[in-house]
C-alpha positions as CSV (number, residue, x, y, z in Angstrom):
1,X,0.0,0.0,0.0
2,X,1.3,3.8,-1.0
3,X,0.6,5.9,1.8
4,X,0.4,9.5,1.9
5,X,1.8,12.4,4.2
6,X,-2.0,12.9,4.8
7,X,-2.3,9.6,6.1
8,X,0.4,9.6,8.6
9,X,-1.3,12.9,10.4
10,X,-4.9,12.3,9.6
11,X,-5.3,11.5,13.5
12,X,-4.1,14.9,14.6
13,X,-5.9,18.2,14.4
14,X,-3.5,20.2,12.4
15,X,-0.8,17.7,12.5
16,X,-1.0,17.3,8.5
17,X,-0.1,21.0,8.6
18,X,2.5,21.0,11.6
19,X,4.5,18.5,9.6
20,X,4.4,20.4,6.2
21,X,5.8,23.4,7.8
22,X,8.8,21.0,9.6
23,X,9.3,19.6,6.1
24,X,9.4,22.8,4.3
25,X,11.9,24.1,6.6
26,X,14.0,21.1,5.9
27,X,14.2,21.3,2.1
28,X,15.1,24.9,2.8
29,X,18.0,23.5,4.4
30,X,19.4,21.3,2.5
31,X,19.1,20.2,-0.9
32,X,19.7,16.7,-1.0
33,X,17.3,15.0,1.2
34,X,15.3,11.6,0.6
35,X,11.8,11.8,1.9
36,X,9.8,8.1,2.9
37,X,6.6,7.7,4.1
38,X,5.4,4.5,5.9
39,X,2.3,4.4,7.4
40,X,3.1,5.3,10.6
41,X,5.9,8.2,10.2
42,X,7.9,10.0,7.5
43,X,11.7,9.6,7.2
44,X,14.3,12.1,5.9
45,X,17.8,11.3,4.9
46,X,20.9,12.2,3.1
47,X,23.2,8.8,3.5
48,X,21.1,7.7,6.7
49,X,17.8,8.6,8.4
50,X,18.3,12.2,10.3
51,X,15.2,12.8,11.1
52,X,11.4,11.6,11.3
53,X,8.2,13.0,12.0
54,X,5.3,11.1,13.1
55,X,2.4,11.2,15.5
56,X,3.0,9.5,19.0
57,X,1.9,5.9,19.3
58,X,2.9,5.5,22.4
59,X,2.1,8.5,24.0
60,X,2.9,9.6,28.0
61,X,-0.4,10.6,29.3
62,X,1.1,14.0,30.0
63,X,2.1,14.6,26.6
64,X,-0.4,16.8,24.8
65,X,-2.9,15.4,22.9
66,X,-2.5,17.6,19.8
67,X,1.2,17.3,18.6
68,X,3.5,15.4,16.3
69,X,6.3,13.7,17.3
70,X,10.1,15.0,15.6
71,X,12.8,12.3,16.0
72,X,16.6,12.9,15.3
73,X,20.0,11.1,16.3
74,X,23.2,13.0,17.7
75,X,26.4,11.4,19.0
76,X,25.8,12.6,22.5
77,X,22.5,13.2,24.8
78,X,21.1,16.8,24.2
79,X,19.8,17.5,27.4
80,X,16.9,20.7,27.4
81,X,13.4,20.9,28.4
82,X,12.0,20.0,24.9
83,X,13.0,17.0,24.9
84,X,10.8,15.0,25.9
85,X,13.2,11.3,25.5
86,X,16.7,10.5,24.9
87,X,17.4,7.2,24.5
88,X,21.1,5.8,23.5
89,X,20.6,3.2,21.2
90,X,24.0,2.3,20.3
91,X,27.0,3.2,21.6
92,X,27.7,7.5,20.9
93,X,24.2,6.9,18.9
94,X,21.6,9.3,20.6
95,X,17.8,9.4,19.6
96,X,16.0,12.8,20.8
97,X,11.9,13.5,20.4
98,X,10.4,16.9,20.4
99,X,6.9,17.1,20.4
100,X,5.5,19.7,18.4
101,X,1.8,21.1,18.8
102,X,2.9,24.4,17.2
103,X,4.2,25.8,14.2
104,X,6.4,28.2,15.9
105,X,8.0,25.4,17.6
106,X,9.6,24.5,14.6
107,X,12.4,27.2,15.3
108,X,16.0,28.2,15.0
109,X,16.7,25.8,17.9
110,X,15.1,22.6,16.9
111,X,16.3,22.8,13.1
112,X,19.7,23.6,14.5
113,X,19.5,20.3,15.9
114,X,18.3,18.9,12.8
115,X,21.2,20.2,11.5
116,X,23.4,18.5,13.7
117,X,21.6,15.5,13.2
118,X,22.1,15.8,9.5
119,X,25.7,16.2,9.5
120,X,25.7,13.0,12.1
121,X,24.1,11.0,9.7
122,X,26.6,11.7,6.9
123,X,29.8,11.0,9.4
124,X,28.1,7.5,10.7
């Protein structure tokens, strides 16, 4: 089955639009980025993955209803209040979420660490 952008956010008020603004702020960035969607989230990468959006599955019960979920790796734990998980998957391999219920949270702070994450992902 194809699956759409729309499909992956259909669940969330405004998430459909949430997560065009994140990817339009990516392609912005950088001009060689692969874009996959599954049915549950939608992958970007260069060489590797570098970041992901999706809507929480497995959502904390005091996470917000009404957000999307960003995902991105980094060689070392980011530690700030937006960040809602870090979890080391592999050794110096760090996996960060942001949830986003907001379009303004998709600021000069979180695409710096998409950035990072970008650069990461082409050094792995």
């Amino acid at each position: 089955m194809i699956y759409s952008t729309e499909d992956v956010f259909s669940k969330v008020p405004r998430g459909h639009e949430l997560y065009l603004a994140f990817a339009s702020r990516i392609h912005q960035m950088f001009q060689e980025v692969k874009v996959k969607v599954s049915k549950t989230q939608v992958s970007f990468s260069n060489r590797y993955v570098f970041a992901i959006a999706s809507v929480p599955l497995r959502r904390k019960k005091e996470w917000p209803k009404e957000c999307i979920l960003i995902t991105f790796g980094l060689p070392f734990q980011l530690e700030d209040p937006r960040i809602v998980e870090a979890v080391e998957a592999y050794p110096r391999r760090w996996t960060h979420h942001v949830l986003i219920q907001r379009e303004d949270e998709i600021d000069e702070e979180l695409m710096e660490w998409i950035g990072a994450s970008y650069q990461f992902s082409l050094e792995k």
